[in-house]
C-alpha positions as CSV (number, residue, x, y, z in Angstrom):
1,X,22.8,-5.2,-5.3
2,X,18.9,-4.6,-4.9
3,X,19.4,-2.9,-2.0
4,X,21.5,-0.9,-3.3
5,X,19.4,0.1,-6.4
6,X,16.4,0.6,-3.5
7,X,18.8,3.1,-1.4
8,X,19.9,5.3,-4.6
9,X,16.2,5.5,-5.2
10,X,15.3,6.9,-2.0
11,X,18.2,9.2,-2.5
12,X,16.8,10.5,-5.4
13,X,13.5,11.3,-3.4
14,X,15.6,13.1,-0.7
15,X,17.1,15.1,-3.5
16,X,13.6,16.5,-4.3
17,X,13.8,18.2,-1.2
18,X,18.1,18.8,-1.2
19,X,18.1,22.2,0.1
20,X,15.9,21.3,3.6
21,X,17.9,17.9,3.3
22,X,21.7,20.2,2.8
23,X,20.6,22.4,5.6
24,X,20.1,19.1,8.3
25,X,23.5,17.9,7.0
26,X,24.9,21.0,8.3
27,X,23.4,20.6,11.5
28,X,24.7,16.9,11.9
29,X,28.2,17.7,11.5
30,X,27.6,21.2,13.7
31,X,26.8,18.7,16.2
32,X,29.5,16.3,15.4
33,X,31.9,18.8,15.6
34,X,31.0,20.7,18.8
35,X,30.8,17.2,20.1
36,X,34.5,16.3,19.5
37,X,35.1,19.8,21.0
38,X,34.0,18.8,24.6
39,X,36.7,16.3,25.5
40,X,39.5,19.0,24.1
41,X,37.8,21.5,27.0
42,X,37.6,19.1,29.3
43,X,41.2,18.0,28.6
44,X,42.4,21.7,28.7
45,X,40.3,22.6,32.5
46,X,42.0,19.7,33.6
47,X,45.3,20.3,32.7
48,X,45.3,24.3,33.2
49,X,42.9,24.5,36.2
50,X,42.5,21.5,38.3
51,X,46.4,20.9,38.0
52,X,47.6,24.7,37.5
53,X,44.8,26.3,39.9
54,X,44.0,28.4,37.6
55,X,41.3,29.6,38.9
56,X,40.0,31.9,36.0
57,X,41.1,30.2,33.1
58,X,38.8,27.2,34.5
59,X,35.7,29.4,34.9
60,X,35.7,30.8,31.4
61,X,36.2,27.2,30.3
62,X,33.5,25.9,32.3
63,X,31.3,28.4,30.8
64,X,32.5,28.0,27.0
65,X,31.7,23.9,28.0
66,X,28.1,24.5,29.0
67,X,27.9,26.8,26.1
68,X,28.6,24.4,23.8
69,X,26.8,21.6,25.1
70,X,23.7,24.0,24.8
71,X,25.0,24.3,21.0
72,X,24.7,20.9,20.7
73,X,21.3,20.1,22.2
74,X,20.0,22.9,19.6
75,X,21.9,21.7,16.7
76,X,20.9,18.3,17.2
77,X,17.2,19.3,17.3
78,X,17.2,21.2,14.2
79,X,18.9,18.0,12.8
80,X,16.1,15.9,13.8
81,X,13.7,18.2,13.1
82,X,14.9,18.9,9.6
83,X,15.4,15.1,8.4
84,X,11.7,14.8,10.3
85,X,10.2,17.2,7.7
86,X,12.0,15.5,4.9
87,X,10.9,11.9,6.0
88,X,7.1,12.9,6.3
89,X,7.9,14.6,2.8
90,X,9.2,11.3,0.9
91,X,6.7,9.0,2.7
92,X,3.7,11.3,1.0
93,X,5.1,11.1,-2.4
94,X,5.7,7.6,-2.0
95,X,2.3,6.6,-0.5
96,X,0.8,8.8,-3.4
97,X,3.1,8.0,-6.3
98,X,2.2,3.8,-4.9
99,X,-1.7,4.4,-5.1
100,X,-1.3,6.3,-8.2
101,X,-0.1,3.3,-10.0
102,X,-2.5,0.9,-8.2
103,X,-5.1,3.0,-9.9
104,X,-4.3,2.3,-13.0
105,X,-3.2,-1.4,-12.7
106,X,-5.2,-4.2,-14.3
107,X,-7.8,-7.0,-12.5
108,X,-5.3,-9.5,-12.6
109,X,-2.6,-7.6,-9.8
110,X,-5.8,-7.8,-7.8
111,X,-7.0,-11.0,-8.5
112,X,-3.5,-12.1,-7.5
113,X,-2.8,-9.8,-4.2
114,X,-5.0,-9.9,-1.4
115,X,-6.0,-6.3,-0.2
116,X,-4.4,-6.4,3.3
117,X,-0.9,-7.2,1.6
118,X,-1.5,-3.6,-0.3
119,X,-2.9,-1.6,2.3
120,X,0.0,-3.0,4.1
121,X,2.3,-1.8,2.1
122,X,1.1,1.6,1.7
123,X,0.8,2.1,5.2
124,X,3.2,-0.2,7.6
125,X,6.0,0.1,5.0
126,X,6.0,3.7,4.1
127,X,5.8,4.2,8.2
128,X,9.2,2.3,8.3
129,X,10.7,3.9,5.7
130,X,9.8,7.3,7.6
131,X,11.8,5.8,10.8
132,X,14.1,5.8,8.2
133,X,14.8,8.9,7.6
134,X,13.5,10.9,10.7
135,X,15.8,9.0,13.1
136,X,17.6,5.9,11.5
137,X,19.0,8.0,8.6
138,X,20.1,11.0,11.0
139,X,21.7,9.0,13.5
140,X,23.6,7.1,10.9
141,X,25.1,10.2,9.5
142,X,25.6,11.5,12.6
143,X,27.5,8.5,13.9
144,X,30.0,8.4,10.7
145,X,30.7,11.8,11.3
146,X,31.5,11.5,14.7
147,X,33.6,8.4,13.5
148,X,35.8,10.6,11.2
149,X,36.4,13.4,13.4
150,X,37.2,11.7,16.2
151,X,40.1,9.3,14.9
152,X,41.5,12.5,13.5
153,X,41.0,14.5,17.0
154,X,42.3,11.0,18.4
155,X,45.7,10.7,16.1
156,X,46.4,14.9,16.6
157,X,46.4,14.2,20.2
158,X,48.3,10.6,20.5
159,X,49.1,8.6,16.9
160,X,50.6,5.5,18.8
161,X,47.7,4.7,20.9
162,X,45.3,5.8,18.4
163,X,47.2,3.5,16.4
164,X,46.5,0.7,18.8
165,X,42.6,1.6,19.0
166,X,42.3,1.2,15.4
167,X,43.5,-2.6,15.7
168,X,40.2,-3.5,16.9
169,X,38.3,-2.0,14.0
170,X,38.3,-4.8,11.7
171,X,36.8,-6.7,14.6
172,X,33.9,-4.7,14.6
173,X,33.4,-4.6,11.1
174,X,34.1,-8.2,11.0
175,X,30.5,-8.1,14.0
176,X,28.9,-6.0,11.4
177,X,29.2,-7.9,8.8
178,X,28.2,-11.1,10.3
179,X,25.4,-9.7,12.4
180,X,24.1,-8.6,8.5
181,X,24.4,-12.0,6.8
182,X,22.3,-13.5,9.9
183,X,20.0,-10.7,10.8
184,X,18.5,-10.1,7.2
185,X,17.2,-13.5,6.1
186,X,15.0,-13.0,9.6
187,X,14.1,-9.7,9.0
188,X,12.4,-10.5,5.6
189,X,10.4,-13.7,7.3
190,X,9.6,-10.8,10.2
191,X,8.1,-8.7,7.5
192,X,6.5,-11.5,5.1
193,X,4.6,-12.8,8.5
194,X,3.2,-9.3,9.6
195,X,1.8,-8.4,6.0
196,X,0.2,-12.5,6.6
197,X,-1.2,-11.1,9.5
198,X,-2.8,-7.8,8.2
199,X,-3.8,-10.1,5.1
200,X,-5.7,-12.2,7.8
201,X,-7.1,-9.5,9.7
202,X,-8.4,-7.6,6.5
203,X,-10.0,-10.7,5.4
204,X,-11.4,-11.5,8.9
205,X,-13.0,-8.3,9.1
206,X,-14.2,-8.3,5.7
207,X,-15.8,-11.9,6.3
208,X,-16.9,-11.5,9.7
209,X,-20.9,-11.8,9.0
210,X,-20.2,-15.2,6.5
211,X,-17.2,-16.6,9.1
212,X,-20.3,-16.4,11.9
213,X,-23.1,-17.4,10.3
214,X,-21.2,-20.8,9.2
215,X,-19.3,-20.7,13.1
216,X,-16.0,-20.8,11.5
217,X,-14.7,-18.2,14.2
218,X,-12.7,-21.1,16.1
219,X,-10.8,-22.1,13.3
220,X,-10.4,-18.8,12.2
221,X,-8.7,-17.8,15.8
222,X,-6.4,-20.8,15.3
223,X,-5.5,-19.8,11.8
224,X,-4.5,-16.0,13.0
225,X,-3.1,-17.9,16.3
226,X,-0.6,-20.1,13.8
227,X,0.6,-17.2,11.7
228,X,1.2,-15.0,15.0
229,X,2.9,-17.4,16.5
230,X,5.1,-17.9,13.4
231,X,5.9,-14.2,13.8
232,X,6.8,-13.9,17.6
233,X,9.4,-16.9,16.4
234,X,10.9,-15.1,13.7
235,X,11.1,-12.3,16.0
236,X,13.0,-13.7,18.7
237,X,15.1,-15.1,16.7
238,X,16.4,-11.6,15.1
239,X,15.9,-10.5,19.2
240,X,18.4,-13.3,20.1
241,X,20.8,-11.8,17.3
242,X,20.6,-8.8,18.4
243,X,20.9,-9.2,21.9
244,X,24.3,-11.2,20.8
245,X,25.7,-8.7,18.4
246,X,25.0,-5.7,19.5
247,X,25.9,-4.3,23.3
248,X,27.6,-7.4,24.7
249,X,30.1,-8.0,21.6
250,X,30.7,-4.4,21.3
251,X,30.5,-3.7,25.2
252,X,33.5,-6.3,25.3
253,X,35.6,-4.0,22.4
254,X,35.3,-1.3,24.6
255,X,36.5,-2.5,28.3
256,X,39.6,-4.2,26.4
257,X,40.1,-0.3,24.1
258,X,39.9,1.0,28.1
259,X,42.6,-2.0,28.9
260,X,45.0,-0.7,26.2
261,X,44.4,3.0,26.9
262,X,45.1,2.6,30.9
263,X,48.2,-0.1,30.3
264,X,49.6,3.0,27.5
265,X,49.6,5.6,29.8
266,X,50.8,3.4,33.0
267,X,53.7,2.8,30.9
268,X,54.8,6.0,29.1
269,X,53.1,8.5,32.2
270,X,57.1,8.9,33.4
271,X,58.6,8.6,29.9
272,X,56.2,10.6,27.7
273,X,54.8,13.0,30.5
274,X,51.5,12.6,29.4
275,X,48.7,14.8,30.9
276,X,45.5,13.8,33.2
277,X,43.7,15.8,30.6
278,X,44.6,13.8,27.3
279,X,44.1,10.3,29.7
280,X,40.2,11.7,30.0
281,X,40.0,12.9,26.3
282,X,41.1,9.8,25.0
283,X,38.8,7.4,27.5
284,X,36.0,9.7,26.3
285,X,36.8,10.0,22.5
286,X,36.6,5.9,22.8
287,X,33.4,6.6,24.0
288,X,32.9,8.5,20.9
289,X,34.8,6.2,18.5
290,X,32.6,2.9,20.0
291,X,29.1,4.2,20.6
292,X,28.5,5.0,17.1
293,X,29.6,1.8,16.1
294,X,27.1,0.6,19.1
295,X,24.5,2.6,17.4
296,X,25.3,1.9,13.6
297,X,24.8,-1.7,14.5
298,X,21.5,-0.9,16.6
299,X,20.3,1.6,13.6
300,X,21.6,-1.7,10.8
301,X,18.6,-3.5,12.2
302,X,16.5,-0.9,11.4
303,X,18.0,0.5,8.1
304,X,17.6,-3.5,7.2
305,X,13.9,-3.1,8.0
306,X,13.3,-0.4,6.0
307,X,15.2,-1.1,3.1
308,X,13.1,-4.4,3.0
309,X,10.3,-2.2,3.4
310,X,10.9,0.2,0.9
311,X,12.2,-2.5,-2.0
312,X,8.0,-4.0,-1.1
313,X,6.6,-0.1,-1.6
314,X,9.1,-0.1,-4.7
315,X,7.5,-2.9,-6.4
316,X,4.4,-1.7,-6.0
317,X,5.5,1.3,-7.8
318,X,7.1,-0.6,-10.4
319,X,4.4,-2.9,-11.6
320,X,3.6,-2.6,-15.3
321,X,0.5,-5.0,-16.1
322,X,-1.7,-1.7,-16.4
323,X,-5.0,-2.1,-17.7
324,X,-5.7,-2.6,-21.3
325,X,-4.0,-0.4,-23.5
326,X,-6.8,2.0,-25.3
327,X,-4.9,3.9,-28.7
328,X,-7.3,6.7,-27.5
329,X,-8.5,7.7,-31.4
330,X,-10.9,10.9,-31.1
331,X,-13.9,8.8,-31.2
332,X,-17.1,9.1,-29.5
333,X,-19.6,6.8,-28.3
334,X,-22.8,7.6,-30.1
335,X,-25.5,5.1,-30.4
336,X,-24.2,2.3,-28.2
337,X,-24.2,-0.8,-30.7
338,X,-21.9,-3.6,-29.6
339,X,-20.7,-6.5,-31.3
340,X,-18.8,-9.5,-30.4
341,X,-16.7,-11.5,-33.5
342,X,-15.2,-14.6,-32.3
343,X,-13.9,-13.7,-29.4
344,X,-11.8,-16.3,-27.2
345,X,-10.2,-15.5,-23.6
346,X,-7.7,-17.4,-21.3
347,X,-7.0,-15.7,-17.5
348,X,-3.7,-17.6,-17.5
349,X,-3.2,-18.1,-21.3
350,X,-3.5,-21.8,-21.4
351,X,-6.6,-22.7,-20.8
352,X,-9.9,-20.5,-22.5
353,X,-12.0,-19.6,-20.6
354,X,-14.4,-18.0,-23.5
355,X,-14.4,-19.9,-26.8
356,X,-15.7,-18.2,-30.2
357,X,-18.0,-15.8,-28.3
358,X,-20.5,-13.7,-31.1
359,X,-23.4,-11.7,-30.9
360,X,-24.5,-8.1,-31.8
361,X,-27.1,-5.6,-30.0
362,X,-28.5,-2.9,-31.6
363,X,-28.9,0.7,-30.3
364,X,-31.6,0.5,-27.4
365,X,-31.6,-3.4,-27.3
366,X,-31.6,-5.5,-23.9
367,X,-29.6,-8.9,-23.8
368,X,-28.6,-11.3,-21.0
369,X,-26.6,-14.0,-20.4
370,X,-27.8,-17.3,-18.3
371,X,-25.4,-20.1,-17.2
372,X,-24.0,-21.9,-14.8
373,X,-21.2,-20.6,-12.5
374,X,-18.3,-20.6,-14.6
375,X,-20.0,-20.2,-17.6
376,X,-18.1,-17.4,-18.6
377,X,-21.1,-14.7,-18.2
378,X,-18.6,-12.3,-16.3
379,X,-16.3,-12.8,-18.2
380,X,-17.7,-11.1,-21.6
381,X,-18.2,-8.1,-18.8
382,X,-15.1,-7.7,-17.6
383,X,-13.5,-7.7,-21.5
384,X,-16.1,-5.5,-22.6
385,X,-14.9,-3.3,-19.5
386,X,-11.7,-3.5,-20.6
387,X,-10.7,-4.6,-17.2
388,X,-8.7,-7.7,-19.3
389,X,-7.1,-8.3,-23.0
390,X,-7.8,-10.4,-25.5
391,X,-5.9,-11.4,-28.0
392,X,-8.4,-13.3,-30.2
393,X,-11.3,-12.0,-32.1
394,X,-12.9,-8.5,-32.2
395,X,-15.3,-6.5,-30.1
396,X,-16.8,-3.8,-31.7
397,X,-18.6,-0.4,-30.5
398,X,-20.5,1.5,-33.2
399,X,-18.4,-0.5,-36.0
400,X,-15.1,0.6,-34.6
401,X,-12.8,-1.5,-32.4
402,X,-13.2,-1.4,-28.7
403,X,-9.4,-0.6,-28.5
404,X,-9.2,2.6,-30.3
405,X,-11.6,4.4,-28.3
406,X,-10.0,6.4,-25.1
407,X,-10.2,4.7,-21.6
408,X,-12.2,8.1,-20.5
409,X,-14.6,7.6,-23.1
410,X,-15.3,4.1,-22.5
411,X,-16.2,4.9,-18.2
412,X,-17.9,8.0,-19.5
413,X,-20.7,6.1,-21.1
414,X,-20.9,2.4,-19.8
415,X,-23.0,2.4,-17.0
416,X,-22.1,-0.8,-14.4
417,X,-24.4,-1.9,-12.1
418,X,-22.7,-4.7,-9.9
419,X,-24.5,-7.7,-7.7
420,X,-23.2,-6.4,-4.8
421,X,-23.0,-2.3,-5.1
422,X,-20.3,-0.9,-3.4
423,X,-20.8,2.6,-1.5
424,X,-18.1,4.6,0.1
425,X,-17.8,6.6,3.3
426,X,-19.4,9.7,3.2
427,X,-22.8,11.0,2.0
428,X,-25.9,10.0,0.0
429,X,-25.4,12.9,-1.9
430,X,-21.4,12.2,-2.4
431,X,-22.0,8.8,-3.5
432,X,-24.7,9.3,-6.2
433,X,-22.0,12.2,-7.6
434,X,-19.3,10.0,-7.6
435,X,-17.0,12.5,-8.0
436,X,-18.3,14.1,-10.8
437,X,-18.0,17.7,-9.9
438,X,-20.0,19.2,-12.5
439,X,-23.0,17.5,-11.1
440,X,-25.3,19.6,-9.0
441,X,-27.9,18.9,-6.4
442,X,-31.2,19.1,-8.7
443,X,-28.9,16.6,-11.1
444,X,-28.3,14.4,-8.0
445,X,-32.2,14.4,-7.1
446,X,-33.5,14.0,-10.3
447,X,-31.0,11.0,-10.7
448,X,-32.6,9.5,-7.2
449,X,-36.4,10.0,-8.6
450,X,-36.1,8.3,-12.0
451,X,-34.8,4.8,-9.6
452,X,-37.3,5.4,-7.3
453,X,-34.6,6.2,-4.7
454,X,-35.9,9.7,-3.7
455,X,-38.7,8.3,-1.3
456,X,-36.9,6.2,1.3
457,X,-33.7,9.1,1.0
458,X,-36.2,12.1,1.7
459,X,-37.2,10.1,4.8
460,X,-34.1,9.8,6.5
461,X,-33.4,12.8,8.9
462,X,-30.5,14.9,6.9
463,X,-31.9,13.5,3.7
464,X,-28.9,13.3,0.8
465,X,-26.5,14.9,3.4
466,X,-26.8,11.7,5.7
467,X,-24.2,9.9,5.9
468,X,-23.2,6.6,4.5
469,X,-20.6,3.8,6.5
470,X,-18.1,1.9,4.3
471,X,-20.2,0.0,1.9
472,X,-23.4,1.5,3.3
473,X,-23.8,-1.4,6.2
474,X,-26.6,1.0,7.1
475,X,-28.7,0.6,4.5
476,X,-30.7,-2.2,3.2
477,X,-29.5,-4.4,0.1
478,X,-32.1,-3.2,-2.2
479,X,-31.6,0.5,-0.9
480,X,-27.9,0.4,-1.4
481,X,-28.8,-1.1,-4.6
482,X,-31.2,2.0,-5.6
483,X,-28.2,4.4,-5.0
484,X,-26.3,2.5,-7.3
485,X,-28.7,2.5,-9.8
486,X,-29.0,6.6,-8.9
487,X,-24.9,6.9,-9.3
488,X,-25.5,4.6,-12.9
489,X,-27.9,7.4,-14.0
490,X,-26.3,10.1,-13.0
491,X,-23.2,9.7,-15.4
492,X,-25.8,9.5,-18.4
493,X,-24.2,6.3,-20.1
494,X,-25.2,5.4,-23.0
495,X,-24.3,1.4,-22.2
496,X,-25.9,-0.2,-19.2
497,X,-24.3,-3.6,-17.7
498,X,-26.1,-5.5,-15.2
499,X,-24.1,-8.2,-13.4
500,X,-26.4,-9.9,-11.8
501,X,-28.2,-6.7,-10.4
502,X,-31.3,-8.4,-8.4
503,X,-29.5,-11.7,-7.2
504,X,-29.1,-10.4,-3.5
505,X,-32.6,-8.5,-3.6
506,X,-35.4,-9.4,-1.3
507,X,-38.8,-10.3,-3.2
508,X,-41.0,-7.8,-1.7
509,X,-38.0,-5.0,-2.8
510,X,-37.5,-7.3,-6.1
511,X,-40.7,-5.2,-7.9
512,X,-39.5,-1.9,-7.1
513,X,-36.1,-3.0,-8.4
514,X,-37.3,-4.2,-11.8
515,X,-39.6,-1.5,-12.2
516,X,-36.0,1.3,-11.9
517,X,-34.0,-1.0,-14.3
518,X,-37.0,-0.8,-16.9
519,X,-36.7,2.7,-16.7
520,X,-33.3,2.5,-16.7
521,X,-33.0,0.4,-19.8
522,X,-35.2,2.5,-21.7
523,X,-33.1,4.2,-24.4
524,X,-30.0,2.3,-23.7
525,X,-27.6,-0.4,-25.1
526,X,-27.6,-3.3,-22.1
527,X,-26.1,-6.1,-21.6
528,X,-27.2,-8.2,-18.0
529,X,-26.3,-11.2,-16.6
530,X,-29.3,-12.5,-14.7
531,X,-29.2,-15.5,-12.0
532,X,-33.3,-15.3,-11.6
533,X,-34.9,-15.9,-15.3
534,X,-37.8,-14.2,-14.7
535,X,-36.1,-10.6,-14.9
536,X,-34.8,-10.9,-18.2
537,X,-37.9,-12.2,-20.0
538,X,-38.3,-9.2,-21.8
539,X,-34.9,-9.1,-23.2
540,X,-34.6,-8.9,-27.1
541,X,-32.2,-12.0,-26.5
542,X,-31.1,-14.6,-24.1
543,X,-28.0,-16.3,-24.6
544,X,-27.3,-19.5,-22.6
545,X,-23.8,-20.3,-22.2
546,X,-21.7,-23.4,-21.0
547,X,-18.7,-24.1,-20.5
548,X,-17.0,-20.8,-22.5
549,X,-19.5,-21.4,-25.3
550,X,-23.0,-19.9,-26.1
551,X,-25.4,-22.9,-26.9
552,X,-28.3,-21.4,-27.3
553,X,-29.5,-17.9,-28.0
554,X,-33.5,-16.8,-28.9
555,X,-36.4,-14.6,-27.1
556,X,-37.8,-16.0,-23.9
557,X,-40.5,-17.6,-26.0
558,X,-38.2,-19.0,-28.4
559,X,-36.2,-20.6,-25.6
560,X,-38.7,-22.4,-24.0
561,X,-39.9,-23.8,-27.2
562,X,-36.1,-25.2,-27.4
563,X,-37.0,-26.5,-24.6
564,X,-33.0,-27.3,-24.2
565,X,-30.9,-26.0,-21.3
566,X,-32.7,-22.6,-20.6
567,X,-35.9,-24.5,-20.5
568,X,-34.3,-27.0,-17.8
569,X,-33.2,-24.3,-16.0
570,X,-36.7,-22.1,-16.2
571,X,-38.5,-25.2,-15.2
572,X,-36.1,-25.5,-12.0
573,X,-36.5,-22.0,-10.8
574,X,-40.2,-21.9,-11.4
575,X,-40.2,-25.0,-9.4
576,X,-38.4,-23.9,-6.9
577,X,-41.1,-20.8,-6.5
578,X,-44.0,-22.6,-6.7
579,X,-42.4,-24.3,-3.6
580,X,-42.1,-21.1,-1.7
């Protein structure tokens, strides 16, 4: 029944393009029908010339023969051609319809699907559903044409022994339908194991500096080596069925349909008087009637493939846990105030991962957030992102509720700056603009300057044209961080969060660092989350958090006269310095 559902669907995206789709329809039966015309030719220069000697008669047929089978080779190409261009059409809507909707899913679809099962699936699935439709979908159509057209040819010509040939139908359907049940349990495990492997191979790339630096590359090989292996053996199996099903079982149909046509005509050739030329019609149009059945079986394989294939792209399509809901109220973000009431957060709604969470920061105020891993310091981000709903408490911008204001609004003026800043392919320039199109080059430099970016960029030989490698491998850490801080500025936010902005920075870089996020700060609402202590001492308030709670809050100062957790944990570090 899914698959079902998953075919009408494709249907309906070959119905966006109907008339290109209508017009390779024509061409298939064209073909189908010029095709069933050869054997009658044949049949008549047999009878009329090479029996009759009728010498001109058989030249005009020979040439009407060739004639048609040059039909045929055209119609068949503008058939493939056609269904080619409306293949490459649906894959493109469904690749962009898919990544549409991954835009705008939530953090937990990606906290729960590694990135090689998606790119997987908008790339090796899509393909298969273009196979689909280019050849697999053609050649089916094709073959149950030729199907219907030939039994009819077949009973006009002889209805006994056409009769007789359709006896061993139900046998092949009977193939079919067994070969179906066995082949499609493998297919899916042929599938599930290649998107393992892409998975693998995505996250063995991505890895590759941490997987050598802790020599991990040996069991890493035999890891790949395991789940390859798995998928060679799913794969021979489905091989093994095919090789069963599909030429020798059907082969074997067609020497005993030759049997039956040769025993017929050896017995009625005196009392019928049955012609040379129907004998060769009929041995061809069993040709006809078997190698579509031959090929439907071949193309089953595939159409299993892809219908597995596109059912995987489907539910991508069809996932609903968007982000957040926003009731997008005409509100604007003016001063930037923020205010946490009692908020509590569960990932998997059992256990709380925040627990009462309060606190306020006034326009222009710095805060931060110390703790232990798994404190819950993210956390507060990614909520205050909106990346994640609550259900319990309240967080407030400018007095009004986080949730009215418009998801536009929100990106438009909170600034993130992440621990590990992630640049794409393409320019300096590109990057900093971040697709903001109203931005222009003196914008972009100015951006650069205030972070103290524009030195090291006017240095490099095509300046803010050069370009940048997927996540700027290029470029040092603490210069891929100053053209993140340049993209933050760029946008103007009135909201700045810092998730652990200096934790990956060098100390010699460290200073330079510090001194673009004081300037950064200056004016704006920010909230940071700060592994080393000593960049948040200026803060207007340090909150140190375990365990989902906040246990102590105060100035730097105030803090250390605690002298609770945060002065443990300032003690420790400073320790650890003066040891260095």
């Amino acid at each position: 029944m899914r698959k079902q559902v998953t075919f009408y669907r494709l249907l309906t995206y070959m119905w966006r393009y109907k008339w290109i789709s209508i017009l390779a329809l024509v061409f298939i039966f064209a073909t189908t029908l010029v095709t069933t015309t050869l054997p009658l030719l044949a049949r008549y220069f047999i009878d009329h010339f090479i029996s009759r000697y009728q010498i001109m008669t058989g030249f005009y047929v020979l040439i009407m023969y060739y004639a048609l089978f040059l039909l045929r080779v055209l119609f068949t190409f503008l058939g493939q051609y056609s269904f080619a261009r409306v293949a490459h059409s649906i894959v493109r809507d469904l690749r962009q319809e898919s990544f549409e909707n991954i835009e705008h899913l939530g953090m937990v679809y990606f906290d729960q699907t590694p990135a090689g099962a998606i790119v997987s699936r908008l790339t090796n699935d899509t393909q298969a559903v273009a196979d689909m439709f280019s050849s697999i979908f053609s050649s089916f159509l094709s073959s149950v044409f030729i199907l219907v057209v030939t039994l009819v040819t077949m009973f006009s010509l002889n209805w006994r022994l056409t009769g007789l040939i359709v006896l061993f139908l139900p046998v092949m359907l009977g193939s079919i339908l067994v070969y179906q049940r066995l082949s499609n349990r493998l297919l899916k495990l042929v599938r599930s194991k290649l998107s393992d492997l892409n998975v693998k191979l995505s996250e063995s790339i991505e890895g590759m500096r941490i997987i050598q630096a802790f020599g991990q590359e040996n069991r890493l090989i035999k890891e790949f080596e395991t789940i390859n292996g798995e998928h060679l053996d799913y794969t021979v199996r489905y091989l093994n069925i095919n090789s069963l099903f599909l030429r020798p079982a059907m082969s074997l149909l067609k020497i005993l349909a030759y049997a039956v046509i040769l025993a017929y005509f050896g017995f009625t050739w005196q009392i019928a008087g049955v012609t040379a030329g129907v004998m060769y019609a009929f041995v061809q149009y069993v040709n006809q009637l078997f190698n579509p059945l031959i090929d439907l079986m071949q193309n089953y394989s595939v159409l299993q493939t892809s219908m597995v294939a596109a059912g995987r792209v489907f539910e991508i399509m069809d996932r609903k846990d968007y982000e957040p809901k926003q009731t997008n109220l005409p509100l604007e973000i003016t001063d930037g105030k923020i205010e946490f009431r009692h908020v509590s957060f569960s990932y998997d709604g059992k256990h709380d991962i925040l627990r009462d969470i309060s606190f306020s920061v006034k326009q222009g105020e710095t805060i931060a957030f110390v703790g232990a891993t798994g404190a819950g310091k993210s956390s507060i981000i990614n909520l205050f992102l909106r990346f994640y709903e609550f259900e319990r408490g309240e967080i407030l911008i400018d007095d009004k509720n986080i949730k009215d204001y418009s998801q536009s609004e929100l990106r438009r003026n909170i600034g993130l700056v992440l621990q590990e800043p992630f640049l794409y392919h393409g320019t300096i320039a590109s990057n900093i603009k971040m697709y903001q199109e109203n931005l222009g080059r003196e914008e972009i430099v100015e951006a650069a300057r205030f972070v103290d970016a524009h030195d090291f960029i006017s240095r490099l030989p095509a300046n803010y044209n050069s370009p940048v490698t997927e996540r700027g491998a290029t470029f040092s850490s603490g210069q891929r961080q100053l053209l993140a801080f340049a993209r933050t500025i760029a946008s103007k936010p009135k909201i700045l969060i810092l998730d652990e902005a200096t934790a990956n920075i060098d100390s010699e870089t460290e200073e330079l660092i510090q001194s673009s996020l004081r300037k950064m700060r200056q004016g704006r609402t920010t909230i940071a989350i700060a592994h080393r202590l000593s960049t948040i001492q200026d803060a207007n308030c340090i909150y140190v958090m375990e365990k989902g709670r906040i246990i102590e809050s105060g100035t730097h100062e105030e803090l250390l006269t605690l002298k609770g957790t945060y002065y443990k944990m300032y003690q420790l570090q400073a320790g650890m310095m003066g040891e260095e």
